[in-house]
C-alpha positions, 0 to 999 in steps of 0.5 A: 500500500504505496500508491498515491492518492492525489486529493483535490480540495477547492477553497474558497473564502474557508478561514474558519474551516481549512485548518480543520481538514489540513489537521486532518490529513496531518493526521491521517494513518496512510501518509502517501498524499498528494494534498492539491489545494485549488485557491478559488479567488479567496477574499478572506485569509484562507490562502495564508493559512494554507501557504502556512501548513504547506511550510510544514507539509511537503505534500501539500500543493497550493494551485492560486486562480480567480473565483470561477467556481467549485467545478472548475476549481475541481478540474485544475485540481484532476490535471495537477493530480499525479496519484494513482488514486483520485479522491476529493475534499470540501474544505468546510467538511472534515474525515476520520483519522484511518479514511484512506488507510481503510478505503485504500486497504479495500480497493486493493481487495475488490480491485474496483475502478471506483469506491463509494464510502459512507458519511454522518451529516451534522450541523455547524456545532457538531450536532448530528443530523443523520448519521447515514444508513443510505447504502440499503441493501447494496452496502458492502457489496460489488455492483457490476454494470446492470446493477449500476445502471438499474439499482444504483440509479433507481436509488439515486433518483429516489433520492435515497443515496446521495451524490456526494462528490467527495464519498467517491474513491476512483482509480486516477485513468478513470476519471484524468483525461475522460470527465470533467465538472460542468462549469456553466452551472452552480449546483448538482455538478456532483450529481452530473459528475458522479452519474457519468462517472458511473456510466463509464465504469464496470463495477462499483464497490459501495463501502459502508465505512462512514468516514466522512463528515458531512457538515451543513452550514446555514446560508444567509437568507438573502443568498439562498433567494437570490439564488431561486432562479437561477438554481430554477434553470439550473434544474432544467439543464439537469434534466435535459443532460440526464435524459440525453445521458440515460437515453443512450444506455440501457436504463430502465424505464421506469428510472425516468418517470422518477426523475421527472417526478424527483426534479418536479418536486424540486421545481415546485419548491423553487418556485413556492419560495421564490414566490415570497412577500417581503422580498427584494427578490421576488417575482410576480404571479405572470412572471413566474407562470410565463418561466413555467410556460416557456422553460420546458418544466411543462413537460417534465411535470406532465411526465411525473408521477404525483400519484403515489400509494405511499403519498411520499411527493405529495407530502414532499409538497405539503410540507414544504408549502407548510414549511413556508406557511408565513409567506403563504397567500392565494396567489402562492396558492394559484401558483402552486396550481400553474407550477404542477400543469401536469395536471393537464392529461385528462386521463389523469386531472381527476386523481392529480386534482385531488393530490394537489389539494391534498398537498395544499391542505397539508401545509395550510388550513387558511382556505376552505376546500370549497375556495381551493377546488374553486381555485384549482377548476378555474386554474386548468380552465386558464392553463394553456392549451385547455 
């Protein structure tokens, strides 16, 4: 066990946290690293403090470039590595002392292109938040080609096995020279990366050794909701990169429909909280329903499946809408309506209609039901194409 593994850790503006996760690797029980850190344009002192351990570690490099984003900062570090194997780091997370020494150990036994290890998420101060149990019954196991592309991704696009970047473990000619990170969006750039990733391998070996931590930062208000649209079309690249990607594979059918009911959820809830009041960010009811209309969300929502026996995305709704019960008003509500237009399939707008009231009175009891299904007829009769 003498290989190198080339660790690539984006930074941007991270003073408070780098120290934590360069000890970390000081620390670590498997010492052939290649620590390469890309400096993203930090304004604050987290280039300093890294110049700082580098004085005291000969394995760290320090690549310093303009503010361009974690996925570009990502591929400077994939043609910098020199390592055998591949692995990357956020620097406001944090590992356990043997990670490598136990992930490599395992690579060597499987002999897979490519591992997946485990993670606790918690918060700022520590507190745990799941202490993650997503590997199912595919833990500890080696997953060939048919069961990457039907198992694996079924349970990616129920959202039950996260894409974390930085759980991954890929022999260096896996990914060097073959994928990069899109660079022309600002979020799921883990999520495209990884599915390629695991498009272009034979087998995987899901390691169920929760050695990474996880840890979520609360983002200032302001941010996240100047961020609801442009994270909207972002979405929409998403879908329109996984429909072409799995279209050329043999990816079960079914996979799709719980994409397209997967992202409609996540649609519904960017534009319910763009949708606020007292915010400078905010869009009218027409605006919202002319990017509705003319961003191709349509269709994608037409091909979802609301309808559940569990209830499960009905919920997802309801209690977001719940969540947000503050902002709550009968334009949000109409909006709600427009947004879900799948509603539209006549073999479907009974059930559907029923489902989305449903979801509307789960998170809030303001309106009588009579007012809501008014609101729900006279919003189909306004729709377009009706």
């Amino acid at each position: 066990m003498n290989d190198i593994i080339s660790i690539i850790i984006p930074m941007y503006n991270a003073e408070k946290f780098i120290g934590r996760l360069l000890n970390c690797l000081k620390e670590q029980t498997y010492k052939n690293l290649e620590i390469i850190i890309v400096n993203d344009g930090s304004t604050d002192n987290s280039l300093e403090i890294a110049k700082k351990y580098k004085k005291e570690d000969k394995r760290i490099n320090i690549v310093d470039i303009e503010n361009n984003g974690v996925g570009n900062a990502r591929n400077v570090g994939i043609k910098g590595a020199t390592g055998r194997y591949i692995t990357f780091l956020d620097a406001d997370d944090y590992i356990e002392h043997n990670m490598y020494e136990k992930i490599i150990k395992k690579m060597e036994e499987t002999n897979v292109e490519l591992l997946r290890c485990n993670f606790i998420k918690e918060d700022e101060e520590g507190n745990i938040i799941k202490s993650n149990n997503d590997l199912l019954d595919l833990s500890n196991k080696i997953l060939d080609k048919s069961e990457i592309n039907n198992k694996l991704l079924l349970n990616i696009f129920e959202d039950k096995l996260p894409t974390y970047v930085c759980l991954l473990f890929a022999k260096t000619e896996t990914i060097k020279n073959k994928l990069e990170f899109r660079t022309d969006i600002r979020m799921m750039e883990d999520l495209i990366f990884c599915l390629e990733l695991y498009m272009n391998i034979k087998q995987i070996y899901l390691f169920d050794f929760k050695c990474y931590h996880y840890v979520r930062y609360g983002e200032s208000s302001t941010r996240a909701r100047k961020n609801l649209v442009r994270n909207y079309y972002d979405t929409l690249k998403v879908i329109d990169f996984l429909e072409d990607l799995l279209s050329k594979k043999n990816i079960a059918e079914d996979i799709f429909s719980t994409i397209y009911t997967t992202y409609s959820t996540i649609l519904i809830k960017y534009i319910l909280r763009t949708f606020q009041k007292d915010d400078e960010y905010r869009i009218s009811y027409d605006e919202m329903v002319n990017l509705i209309k003319n961003t191709g969300a349509i269709n994608i929502m037409k091909n979802a499946n609301f309808v559940r026996e569990d209830n499960s995305y009905i919920n997802t709704i309801g209690n977001y809408i719940k969540k947000e019960d503050q902002y709550m008003n009968k334009v949000a509500v109409n909006l709600t309506f427009a947004a879900i237009k799948m509603i539209i399939k006549a073999n479907t707008i009974g059930k559907v209609s029923k489902s989305i009231v449903k979801a509307v009175t789960i998170g809030t009891r303001k309106y009588s039901m009579s007012w809501i299904k008014k609101r729900m007829l006279k919003t189909i009769i306004e729709l377009p194409g009706n």
